[in-house]
N, C-alpha and C positions, 0 to 999 in steps of 0.2 A: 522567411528566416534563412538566416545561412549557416556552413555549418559551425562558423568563430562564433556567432550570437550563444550568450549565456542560458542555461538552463533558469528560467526564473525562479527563487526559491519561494514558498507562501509562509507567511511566521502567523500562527498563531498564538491559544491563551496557553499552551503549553499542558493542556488536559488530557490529549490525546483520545480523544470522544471517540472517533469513529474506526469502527470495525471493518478489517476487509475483509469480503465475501470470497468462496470456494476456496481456502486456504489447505482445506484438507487434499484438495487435487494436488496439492505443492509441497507436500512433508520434504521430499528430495530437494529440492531448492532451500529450505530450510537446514537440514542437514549440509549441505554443503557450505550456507552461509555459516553457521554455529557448532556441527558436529554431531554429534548424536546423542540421543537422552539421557541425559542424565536424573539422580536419584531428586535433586531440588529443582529442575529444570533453568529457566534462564528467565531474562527480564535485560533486556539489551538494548538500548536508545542506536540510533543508526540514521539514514535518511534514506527516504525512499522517492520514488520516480513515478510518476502518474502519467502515464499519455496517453492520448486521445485517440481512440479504435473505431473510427467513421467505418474501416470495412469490417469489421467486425460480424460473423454470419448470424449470430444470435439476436446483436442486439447494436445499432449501427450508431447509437450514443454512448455503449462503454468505457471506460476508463480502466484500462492495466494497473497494476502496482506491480514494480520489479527494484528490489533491492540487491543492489550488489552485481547487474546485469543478471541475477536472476528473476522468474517470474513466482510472486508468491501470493498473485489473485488477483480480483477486481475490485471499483467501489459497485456496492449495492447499484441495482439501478435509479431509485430513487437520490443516493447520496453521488449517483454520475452523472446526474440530470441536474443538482444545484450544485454540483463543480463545474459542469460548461457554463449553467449561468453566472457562476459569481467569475469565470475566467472571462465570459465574452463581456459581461459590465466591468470591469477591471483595469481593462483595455489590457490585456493579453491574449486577442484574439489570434495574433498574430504565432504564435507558438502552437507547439502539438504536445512537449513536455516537459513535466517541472517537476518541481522538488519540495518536498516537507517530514519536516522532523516525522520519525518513525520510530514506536517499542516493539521489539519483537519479546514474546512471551509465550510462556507454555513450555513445551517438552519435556514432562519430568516421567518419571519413570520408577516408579517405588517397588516395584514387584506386583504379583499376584494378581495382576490385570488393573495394579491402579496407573494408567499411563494417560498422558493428555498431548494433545494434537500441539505442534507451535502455531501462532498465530501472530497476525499483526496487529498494533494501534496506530492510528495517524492524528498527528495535530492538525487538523482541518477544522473550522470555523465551518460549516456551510447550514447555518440556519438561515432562513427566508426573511 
């Protein structure tokens, strides 16, 4: 790939199924993308960026999620293992990262310790 080649976008059913994993390590990156909690918090469609973390020390199948050139988690390992699959039968073997519609959600903030983490949804397909 070089570096003119397009980011492939993936479209899904527009459900936003699947959850990304360690978000809570990334409240900062959230706050910088949206700000800071608020009393209703947020519900923000956005697109986010998935690439493929072979050095990865954990886990050398990982998948990043970084919106906005921020990083705001991983997919699960399980849901990083049927994203390489459905990228290497796809024939987008040739890429490291793409793009799919993203909600970010969460950060509200009521007082008296009612507060919630933000988080992401991704519109990913990847059932077997």
């Amino acid at each position: 790939m070089t570096m003119k080649d397009p980011i492939p976008f993936i479209r899904s059913s527009g459900e936003y199924r699947i959850n990304v994993a360690g978000e809570s390590f990334y409240q900062q990156s959230f706050a910088a993308l949206v700000g800071p909690r608020s009393e209703e918090g947020v519900k923000i469609e956005t697109r986010a960026q998935l690439t493929l973390q072979d050095d990865n020390p954990h886990d050398k199948y990982a998948v990043q999620i970084t919106i906005g050139g921020h990083p705001v988690g991983h997919l699960s390992r399980e849901h990083a293992r049927a994203f390489r699959r459905t990228v290497r039968y796809g024939q987008l073997a040739e890429h490291e990262t793409f793009e799919c519609a993203a909600i970010i959600c969460g950060g509200w903030d009521r007082g008296n310790g009612n507060a919630g983490h933000f988080g992401v949804r991704l519109d990913l397909n990847l059932d077997d």
